[in-house]
C-alpha positions as CSV (number, residue, x, y, z in Angstrom):
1,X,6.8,-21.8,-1.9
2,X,3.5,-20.4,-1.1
3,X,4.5,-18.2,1.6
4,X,7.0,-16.7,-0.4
5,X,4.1,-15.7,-3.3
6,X,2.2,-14.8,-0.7
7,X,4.7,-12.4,0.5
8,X,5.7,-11.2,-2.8
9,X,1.9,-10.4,-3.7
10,X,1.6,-8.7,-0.3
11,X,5.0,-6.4,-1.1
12,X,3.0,-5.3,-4.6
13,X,0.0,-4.7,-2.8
14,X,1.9,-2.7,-0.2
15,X,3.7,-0.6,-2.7
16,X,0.9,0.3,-4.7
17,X,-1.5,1.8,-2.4
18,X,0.6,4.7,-1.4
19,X,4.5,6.0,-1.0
20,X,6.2,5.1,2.1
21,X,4.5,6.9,5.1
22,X,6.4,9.9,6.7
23,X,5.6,11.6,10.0
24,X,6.1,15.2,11.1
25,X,5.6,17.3,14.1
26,X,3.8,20.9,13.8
27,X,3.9,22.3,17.4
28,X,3.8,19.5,19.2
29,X,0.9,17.7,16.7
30,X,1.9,14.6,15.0
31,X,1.3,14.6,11.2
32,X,1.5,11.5,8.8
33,X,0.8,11.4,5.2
34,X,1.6,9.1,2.5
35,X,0.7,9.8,-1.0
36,X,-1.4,7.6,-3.5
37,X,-0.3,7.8,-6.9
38,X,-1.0,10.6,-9.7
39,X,-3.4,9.4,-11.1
40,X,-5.3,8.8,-7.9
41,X,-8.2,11.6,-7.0
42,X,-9.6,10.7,-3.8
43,X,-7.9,11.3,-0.4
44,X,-9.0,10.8,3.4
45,X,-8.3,13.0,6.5
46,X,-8.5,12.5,10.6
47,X,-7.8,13.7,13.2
48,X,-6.9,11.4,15.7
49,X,-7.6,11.9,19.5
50,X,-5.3,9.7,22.1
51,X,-8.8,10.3,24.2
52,X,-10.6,7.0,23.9
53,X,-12.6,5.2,26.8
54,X,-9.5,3.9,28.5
55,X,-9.2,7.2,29.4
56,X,-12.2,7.8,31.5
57,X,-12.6,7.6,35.3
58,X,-15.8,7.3,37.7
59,X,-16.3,11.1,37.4
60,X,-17.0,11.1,33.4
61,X,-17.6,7.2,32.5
62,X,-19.3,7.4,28.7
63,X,-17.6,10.9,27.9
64,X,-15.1,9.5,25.1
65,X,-18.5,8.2,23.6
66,X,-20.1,11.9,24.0
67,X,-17.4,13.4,22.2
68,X,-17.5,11.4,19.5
69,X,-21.3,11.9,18.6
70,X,-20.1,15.3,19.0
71,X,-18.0,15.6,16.2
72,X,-19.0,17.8,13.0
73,X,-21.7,19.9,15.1
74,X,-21.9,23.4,15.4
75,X,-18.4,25.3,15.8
76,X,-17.9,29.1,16.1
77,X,-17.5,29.3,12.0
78,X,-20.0,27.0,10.8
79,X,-23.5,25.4,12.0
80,X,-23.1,21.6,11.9
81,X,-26.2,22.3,8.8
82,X,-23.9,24.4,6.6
83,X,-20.6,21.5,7.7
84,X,-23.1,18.8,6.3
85,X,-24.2,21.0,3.5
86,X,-20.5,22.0,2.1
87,X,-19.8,18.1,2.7
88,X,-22.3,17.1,0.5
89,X,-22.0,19.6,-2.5
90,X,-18.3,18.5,-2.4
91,X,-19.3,14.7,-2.2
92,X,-17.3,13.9,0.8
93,X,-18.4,11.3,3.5
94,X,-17.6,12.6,7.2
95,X,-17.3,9.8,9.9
96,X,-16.4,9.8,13.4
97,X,-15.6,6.6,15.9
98,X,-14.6,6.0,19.6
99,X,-12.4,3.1,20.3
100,X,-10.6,2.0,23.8
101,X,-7.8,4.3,22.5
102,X,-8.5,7.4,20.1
103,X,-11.6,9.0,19.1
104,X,-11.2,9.5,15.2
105,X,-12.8,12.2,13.0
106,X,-12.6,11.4,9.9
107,X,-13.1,12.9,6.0
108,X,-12.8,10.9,2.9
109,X,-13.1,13.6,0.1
110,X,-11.3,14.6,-3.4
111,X,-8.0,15.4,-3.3
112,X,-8.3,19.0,-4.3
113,X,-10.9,19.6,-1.1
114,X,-8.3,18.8,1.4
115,X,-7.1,22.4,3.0
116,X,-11.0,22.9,3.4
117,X,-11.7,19.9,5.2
118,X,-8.3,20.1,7.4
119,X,-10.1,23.8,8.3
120,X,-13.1,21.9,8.9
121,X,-11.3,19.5,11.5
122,X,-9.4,22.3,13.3
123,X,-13.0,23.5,14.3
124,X,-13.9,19.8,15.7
125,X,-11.1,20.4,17.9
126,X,-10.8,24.1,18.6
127,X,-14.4,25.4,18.0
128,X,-16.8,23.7,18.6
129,X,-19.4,25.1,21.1
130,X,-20.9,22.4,23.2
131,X,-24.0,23.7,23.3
132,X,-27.0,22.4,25.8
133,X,-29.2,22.0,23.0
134,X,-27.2,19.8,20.6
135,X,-26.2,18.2,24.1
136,X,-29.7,16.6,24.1
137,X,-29.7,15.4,20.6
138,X,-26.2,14.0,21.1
139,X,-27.4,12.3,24.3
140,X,-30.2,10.5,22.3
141,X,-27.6,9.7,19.7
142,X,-25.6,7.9,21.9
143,X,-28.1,5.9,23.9
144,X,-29.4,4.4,21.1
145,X,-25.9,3.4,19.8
146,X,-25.8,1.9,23.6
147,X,-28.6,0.6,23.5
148,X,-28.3,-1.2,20.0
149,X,-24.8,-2.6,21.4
150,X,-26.6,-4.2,24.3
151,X,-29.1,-5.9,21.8
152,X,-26.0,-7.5,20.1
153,X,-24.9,-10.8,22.3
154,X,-21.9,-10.8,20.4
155,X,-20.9,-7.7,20.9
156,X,-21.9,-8.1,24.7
157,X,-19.5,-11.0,25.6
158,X,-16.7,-9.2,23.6
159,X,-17.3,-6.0,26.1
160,X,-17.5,-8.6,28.8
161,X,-14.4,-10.1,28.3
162,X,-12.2,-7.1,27.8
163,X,-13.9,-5.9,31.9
164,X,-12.9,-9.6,32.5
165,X,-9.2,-9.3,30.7
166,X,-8.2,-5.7,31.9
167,X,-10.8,-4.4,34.5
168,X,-10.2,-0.8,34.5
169,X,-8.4,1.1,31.7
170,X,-8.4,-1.1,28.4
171,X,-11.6,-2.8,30.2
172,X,-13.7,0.4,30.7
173,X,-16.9,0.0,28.4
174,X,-16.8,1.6,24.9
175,X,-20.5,2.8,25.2
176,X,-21.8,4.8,27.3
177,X,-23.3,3.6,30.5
178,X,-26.4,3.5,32.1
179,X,-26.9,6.5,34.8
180,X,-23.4,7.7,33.3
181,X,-22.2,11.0,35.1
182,X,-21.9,12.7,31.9
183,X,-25.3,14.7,32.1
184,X,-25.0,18.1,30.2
185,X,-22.6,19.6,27.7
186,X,-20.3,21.4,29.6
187,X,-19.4,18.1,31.1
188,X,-18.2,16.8,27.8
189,X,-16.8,20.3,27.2
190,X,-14.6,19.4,30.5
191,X,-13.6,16.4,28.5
192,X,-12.7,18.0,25.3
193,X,-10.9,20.6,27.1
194,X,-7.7,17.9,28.3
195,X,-8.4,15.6,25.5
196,X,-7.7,18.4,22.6
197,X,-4.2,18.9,23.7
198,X,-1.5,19.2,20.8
199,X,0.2,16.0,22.5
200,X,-2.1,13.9,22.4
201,X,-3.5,14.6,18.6
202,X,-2.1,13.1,15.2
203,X,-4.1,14.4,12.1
204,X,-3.4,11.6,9.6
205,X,-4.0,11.8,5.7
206,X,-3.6,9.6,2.8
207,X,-3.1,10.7,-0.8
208,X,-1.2,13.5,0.6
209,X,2.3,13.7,1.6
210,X,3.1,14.7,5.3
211,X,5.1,17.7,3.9
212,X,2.1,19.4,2.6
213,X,-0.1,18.2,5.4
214,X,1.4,19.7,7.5
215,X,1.9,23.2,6.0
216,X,-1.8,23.1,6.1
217,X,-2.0,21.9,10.2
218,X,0.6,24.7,10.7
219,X,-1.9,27.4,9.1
220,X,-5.1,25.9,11.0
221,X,-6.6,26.4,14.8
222,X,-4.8,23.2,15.2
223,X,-1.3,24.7,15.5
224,X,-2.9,26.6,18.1
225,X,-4.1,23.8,20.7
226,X,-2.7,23.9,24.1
227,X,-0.4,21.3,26.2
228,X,-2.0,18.6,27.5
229,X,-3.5,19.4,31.6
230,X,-5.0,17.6,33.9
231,X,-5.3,14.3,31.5
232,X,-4.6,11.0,33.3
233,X,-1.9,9.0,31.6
234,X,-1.8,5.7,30.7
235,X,-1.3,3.4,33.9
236,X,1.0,-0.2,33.6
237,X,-1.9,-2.3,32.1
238,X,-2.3,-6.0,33.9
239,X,-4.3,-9.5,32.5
240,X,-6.2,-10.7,34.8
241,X,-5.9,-14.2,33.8
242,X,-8.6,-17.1,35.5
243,X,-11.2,-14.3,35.7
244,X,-14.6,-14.7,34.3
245,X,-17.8,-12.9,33.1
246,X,-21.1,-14.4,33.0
247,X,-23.8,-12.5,31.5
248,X,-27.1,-14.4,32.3
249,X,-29.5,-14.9,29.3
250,X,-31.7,-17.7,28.2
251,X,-31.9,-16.6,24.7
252,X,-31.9,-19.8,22.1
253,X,-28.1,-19.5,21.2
254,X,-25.5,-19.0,23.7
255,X,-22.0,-17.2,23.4
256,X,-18.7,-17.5,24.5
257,X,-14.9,-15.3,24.3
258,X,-11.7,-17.7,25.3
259,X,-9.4,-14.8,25.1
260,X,-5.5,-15.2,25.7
261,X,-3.0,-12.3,26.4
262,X,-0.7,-11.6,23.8
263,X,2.3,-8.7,22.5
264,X,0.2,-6.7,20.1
265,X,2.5,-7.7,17.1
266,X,1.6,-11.2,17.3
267,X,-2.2,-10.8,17.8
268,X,-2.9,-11.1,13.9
269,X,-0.8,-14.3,13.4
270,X,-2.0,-15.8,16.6
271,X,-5.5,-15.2,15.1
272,X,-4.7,-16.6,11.5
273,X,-3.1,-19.5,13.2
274,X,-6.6,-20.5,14.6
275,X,-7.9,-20.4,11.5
276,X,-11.6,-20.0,11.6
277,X,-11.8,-17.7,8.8
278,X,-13.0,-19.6,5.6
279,X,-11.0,-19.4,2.1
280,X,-13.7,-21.0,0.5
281,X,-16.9,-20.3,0.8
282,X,-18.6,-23.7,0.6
283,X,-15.3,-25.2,2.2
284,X,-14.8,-25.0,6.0
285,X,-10.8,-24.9,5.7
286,X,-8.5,-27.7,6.6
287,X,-7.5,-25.8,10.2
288,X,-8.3,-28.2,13.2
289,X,-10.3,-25.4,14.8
290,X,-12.5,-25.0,12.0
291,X,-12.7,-28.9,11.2
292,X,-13.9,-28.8,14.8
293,X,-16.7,-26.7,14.7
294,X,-18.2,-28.3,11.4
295,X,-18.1,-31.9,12.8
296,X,-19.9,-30.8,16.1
297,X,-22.3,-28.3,14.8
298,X,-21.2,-25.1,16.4
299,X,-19.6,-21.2,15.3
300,X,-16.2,-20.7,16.2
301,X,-15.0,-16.9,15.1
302,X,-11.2,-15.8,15.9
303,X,-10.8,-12.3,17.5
304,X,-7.7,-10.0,17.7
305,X,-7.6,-6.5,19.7
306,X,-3.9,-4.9,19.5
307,X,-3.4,-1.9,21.4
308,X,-0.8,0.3,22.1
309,X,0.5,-2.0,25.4
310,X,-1.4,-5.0,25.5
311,X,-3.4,-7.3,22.8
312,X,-6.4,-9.9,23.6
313,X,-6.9,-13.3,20.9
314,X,-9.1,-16.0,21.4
315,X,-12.4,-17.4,20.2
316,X,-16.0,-16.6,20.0
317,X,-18.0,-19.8,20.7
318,X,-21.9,-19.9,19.8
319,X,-23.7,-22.6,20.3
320,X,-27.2,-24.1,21.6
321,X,-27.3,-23.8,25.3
322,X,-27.7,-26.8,25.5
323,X,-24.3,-27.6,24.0
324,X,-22.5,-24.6,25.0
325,X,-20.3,-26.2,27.4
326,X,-19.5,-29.3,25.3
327,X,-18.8,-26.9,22.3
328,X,-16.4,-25.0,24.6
329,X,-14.6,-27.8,25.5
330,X,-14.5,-29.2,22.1
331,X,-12.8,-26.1,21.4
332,X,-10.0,-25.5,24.8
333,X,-9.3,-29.1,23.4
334,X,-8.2,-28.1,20.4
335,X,-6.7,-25.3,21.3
336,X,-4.0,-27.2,23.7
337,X,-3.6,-30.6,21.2
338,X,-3.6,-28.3,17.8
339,X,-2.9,-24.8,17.9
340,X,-0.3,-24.5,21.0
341,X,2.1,-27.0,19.2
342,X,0.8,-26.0,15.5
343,X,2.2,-28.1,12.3
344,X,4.4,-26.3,9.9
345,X,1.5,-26.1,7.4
346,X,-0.8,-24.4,9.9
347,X,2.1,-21.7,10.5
348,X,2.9,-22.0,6.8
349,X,-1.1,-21.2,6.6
350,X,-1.0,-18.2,9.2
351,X,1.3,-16.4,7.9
352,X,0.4,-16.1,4.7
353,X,-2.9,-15.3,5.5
354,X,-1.6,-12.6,7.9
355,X,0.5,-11.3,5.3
356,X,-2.2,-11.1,2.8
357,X,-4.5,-9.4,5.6
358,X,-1.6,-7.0,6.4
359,X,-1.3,-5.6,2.1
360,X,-5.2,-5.3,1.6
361,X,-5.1,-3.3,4.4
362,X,-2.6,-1.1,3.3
363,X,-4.4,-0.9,-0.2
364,X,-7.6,0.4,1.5
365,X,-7.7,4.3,2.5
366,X,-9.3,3.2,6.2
367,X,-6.8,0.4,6.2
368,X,-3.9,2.7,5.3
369,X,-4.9,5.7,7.7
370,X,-5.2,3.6,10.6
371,X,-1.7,2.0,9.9
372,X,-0.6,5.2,9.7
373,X,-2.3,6.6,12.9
374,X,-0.4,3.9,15.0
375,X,2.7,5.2,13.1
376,X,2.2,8.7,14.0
377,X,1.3,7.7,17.7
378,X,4.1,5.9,18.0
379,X,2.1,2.6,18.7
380,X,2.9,-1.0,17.4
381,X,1.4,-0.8,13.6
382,X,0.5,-4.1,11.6
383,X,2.6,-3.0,9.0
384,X,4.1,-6.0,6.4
385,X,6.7,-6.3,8.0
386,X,5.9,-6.4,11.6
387,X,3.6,-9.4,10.5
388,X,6.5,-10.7,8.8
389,X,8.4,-10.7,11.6
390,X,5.6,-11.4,14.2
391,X,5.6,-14.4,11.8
392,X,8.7,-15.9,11.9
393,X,8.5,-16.4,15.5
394,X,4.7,-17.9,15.4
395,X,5.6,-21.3,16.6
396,X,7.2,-20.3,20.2
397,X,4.4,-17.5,20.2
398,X,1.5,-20.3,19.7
399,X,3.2,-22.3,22.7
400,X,3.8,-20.0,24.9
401,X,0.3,-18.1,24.7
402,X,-1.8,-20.7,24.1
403,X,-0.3,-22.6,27.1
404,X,-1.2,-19.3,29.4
405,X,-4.4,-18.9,31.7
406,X,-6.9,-17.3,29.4
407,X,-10.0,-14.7,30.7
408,X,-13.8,-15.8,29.7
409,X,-16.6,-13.8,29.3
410,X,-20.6,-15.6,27.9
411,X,-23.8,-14.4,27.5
412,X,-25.8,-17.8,28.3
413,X,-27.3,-19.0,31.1
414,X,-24.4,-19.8,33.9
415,X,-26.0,-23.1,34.7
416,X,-25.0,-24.3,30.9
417,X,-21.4,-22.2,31.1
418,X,-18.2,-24.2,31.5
419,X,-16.0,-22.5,34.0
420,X,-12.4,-21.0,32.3
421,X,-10.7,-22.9,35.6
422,X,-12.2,-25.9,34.7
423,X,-10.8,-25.6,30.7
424,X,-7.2,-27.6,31.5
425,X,-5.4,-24.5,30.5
């Protein structure tokens, strides 16, 4: 009964936030719209790059990351001042971000300012000048962002235990490195050069439809973006289950990833069905995991990352070094006795909360572009009813993934670190 009014609500949800998404091709670009309803005024734009850090070899290790901080400076048409200025006056919010995948540039603005702001983006991509100057602001830009991320233990041992997971490709670093080869701006000029190529960009938009998107695309610089050269494709990606990470630190708390290899459909409902997340907020839940971690005194967060050919979901343990290793083993325990052979409440809990997850996603403009983007790049898209289906098959999933040889990645001191061999898994 509940997952069926769970499902229901999720359908509303789902159909309310924005007419059934439609993709197009403009000369080669990809372009997805979907339309909010009339009375709705605000819409959001990006442009989507299929240029992200999996991308990157020895030669320009960081660039994805200097491309991004690049976006919405000067361009041949406009100083990155008078972007910024016209932004404002129109009270739109520009935003750009660098995943393992795509580098996104992205506008959220009133519907009526969307051909100037699709103009706008057609200059990130086709006119923007790279100059040496701007080069050394960016540069400061991003090692400070790298720098921050290094501060941030959690988001240290979640780096750590994609390099342990995938190695090279989905496990190059999102920030850019220390002593990276990327030193001037006509190195990250060499980058934008291949990654600008009509085949690998989607512009996305959302209260729009992709008929009238893409009439605007087709009258941009976009249109006019060459074939993709000299970009290296996306090689067979491997898990390199048993392997470890240990990032040596003696700070007060310790951290942990137990990360499990997974089809990128399923990593939303294999993360619900661990069931850390709390309903309630003065009630821990009634999920094994989560009963877990409040008896012994620990933090046990589920993760998901889907991509486009592989998906990591596990747990993020943090704990006293002192008990790091017995919280870790309180929690592969669990794991094996609990989750791999789940109950038909905790499925019946999972995926409902997927679903739910799935429809305020889709009623959110970020939520609902980045659905889109995987649509438009032809990439598996947590759409309703993928996690419907991804659902109905959660039981076999659990056992079968949570029975596999995870990766591990900590930042704690190795001599308190349980090893992933020693985990029973």
């Amino acid at each position: 009964m509940y997952w069926s009014t769970a499902r229901a609500a999720a359908r509303r949800g789902y159909a309310s936030a924005a007419s059934a998404p439609s993709v197009m091709n403009v000369n080669g670009i990809r372009v997805a719209g979907a339309s909010a309803s009339s009375s709705e005024q605000l819409a959001s734009l990006a442009l989507v790059v299929n240029a992200g850090s999996r991308f990157e070899t020895v030669e320009n290790a960081g660039a994805a990351h200097f491309l991004k901080a690049f976006g919405f400076r000067d361009t041949q048409p406009r100083t990155s001042f008078r972007t910024i200025r016209e932004a404002e006056l129109n009270g739109a919010t520009l935003t750009a971000e660098a995943t393992r995948e795509n580098i996104v540039f992205r506008v959220q603005c009133f519907r009526d300012a969307v051909p100037y702001f699709v103009d706008v983006l057609s200059q990130v991509a086709a006119g923007t000048k790279y100059a040496e100057h701007e080069f050394r602001a960016v540069e400061r830009v991003v090692q400070l962002e790298a720098a921050s991320a290094q501060a941030h233990a959690e988001t240290r041992v979640l780096e750590a235990v994609h390099q342990a997971a995938f190695r090279g490709g989905l496990g190059n670093a999102l920030y850019v490195p220390e002593g990276s080869p990327v030193n001037s701006a006509e190195s990250v000029q060499a980058y934008a050069r291949s990654a600008f190529a009509r085949d690998r960009v989607a512009v996305v938009g959302t209260g729009i439809e992709a008929e009238e998107l893409s009439q605007l695309v087709a009258a941009s610089k976009l249109a006019e973006l060459p074939a993709s050269t000299g970009f290296p494709g996306v090689q067979s990606t491997s898990f390199a289950g048993g392997s470890q990470k240990v990032i040596e630190s003696a700070a007060p708390v310790s951290h942990y990833a137990l990360a499990f290899a997974c089809a990128p459909e399923e990593a939303p409902v294999l993360a619900r069905l661990l069931g850390t997340q709390r309903r309630a907020k003065w009630n821990v839940g009634a999920a094994p995991l989560a009963q877990a971690a409040a008896e012994d005194g620990f933090a046990a967060d589920a993760f998901s990352f889907a991509y486009s050919d592989a998906a990591l979901v596990g747990v993020l343990v943090s704990a006293p070094a002192a008990r790091l290793r017995a919280a870790v083993e309180r929690v592969a325990q669990t794991i094996q006795k609990s989750v791999a052979r789940p109950s038909a409440d905790s499925v019946q809990r999972a995926a409902a909360a997927a679903q739910v997850d799935a429809a305020d996603q889709m009623a959110t403009q970020e939520g609902a572009a980045r659905v889109l983007t995987q649509v438009a790049l032809g990439q598996p898209a947590a759409t309703l009813e993928a996690v419907e289906q991804a659902a109905s098959k959660l039981s076999a999933s659990a056992q079968s993934v949570f029975a596999s040889k995870p990766v591990a990645a900590s930042v704690s001191l190795s001599q308190a670190t349980p090893y992933v061999d020693t985990l029973g898994f």
